[in-house]
Every structure is written in structure tokens, then in C-alpha cells.
Kinemage of the C-alpha trace (Angstrom):
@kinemage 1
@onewidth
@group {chain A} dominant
@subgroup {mainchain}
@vectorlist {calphas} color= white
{ca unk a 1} P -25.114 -5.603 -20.680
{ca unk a 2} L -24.505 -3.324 -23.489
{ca unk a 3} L -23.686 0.031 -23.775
{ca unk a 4} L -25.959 2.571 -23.896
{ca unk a 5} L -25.852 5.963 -25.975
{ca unk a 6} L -26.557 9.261 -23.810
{ca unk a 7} L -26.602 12.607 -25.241
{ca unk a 8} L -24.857 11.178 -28.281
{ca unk a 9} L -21.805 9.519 -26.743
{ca unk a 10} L -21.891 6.038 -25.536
{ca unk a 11} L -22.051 5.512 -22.235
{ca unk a 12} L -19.339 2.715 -21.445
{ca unk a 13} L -19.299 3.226 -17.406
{ca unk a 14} L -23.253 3.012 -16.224
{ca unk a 15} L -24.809 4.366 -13.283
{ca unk a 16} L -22.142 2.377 -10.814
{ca unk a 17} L -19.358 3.250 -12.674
{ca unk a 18} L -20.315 7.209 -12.455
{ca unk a 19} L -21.223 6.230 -8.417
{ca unk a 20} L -17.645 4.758 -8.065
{ca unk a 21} L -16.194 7.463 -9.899
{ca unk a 22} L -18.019 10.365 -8.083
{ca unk a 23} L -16.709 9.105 -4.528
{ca unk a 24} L -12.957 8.110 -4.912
{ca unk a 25} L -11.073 8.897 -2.042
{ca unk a 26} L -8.489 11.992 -1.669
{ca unk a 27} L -5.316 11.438 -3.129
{ca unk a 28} L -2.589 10.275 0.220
{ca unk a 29} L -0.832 12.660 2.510
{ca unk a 30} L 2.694 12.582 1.802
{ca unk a 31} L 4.949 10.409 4.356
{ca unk a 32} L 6.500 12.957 6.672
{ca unk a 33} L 8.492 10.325 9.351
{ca unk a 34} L 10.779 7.904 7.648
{ca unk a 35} L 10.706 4.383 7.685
{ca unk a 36} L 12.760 2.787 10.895
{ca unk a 37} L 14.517 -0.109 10.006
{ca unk a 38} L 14.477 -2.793 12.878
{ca unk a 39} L 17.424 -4.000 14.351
{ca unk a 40} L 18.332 -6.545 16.970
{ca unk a 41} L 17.476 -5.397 20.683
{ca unk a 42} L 20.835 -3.988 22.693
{ca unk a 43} L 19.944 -6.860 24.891
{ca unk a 44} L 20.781 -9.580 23.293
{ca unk a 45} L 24.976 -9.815 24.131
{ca unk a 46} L 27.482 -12.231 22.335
{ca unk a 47} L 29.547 -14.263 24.941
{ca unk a 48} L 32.850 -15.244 23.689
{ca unk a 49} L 33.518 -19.391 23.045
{ca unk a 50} L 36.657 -20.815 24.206
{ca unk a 51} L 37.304 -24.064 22.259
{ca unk a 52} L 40.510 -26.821 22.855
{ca unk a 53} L 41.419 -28.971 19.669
{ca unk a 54} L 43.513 -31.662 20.672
């Protein structure tokens, strides 16, 4: 499809283009919480090894 010439300009978007266009969505809220970083559950517990080299 080529473009067509409206009101002396040519029209490079088209009728879905200017649909598109006309109903972006609102620019994002700002994040207000920070990012958690996940770390290892207090559950998990290290038990100590006791090794004999002979």
C-alpha cells in the first residue's frame, strides 16, 4: 500500500496507525516499594562435618 496525500502532506501512518496512536496507554506510575532481593530461608541450618584422615 502506498501512501496517500491528505491536506497536502503525505499521510505515512493510515487510518490504523492514527487508531493505534490515538489510544496508547498512560505513561507508568513510578515504582514506590523497592525491589526485595531473595535470600535463602532462616531455615535451612549448616551442621558442622567432622572428618578423620588417616
Amino acid at each position: 500500500m502506498l501512501p496517500v496525500e491528505r491536506e497536502g502532506r503525505i499521510d505515512l501512518v493510515g487510518v490504523i496507525g492514527r487508531a493505534v496512536l490515538a489510544e496508547l496507554l498512560p505513561p507508568r506510575r513510578p515504582r514506590i516499594s523497592v525491589r526485595k532481593v531473595k535470600s535463602p530461608s532462616p531455615a535451612t541450618t549448616l551442621v558442622p562435618i567432622t572428618m578423620n584422615v588417616h
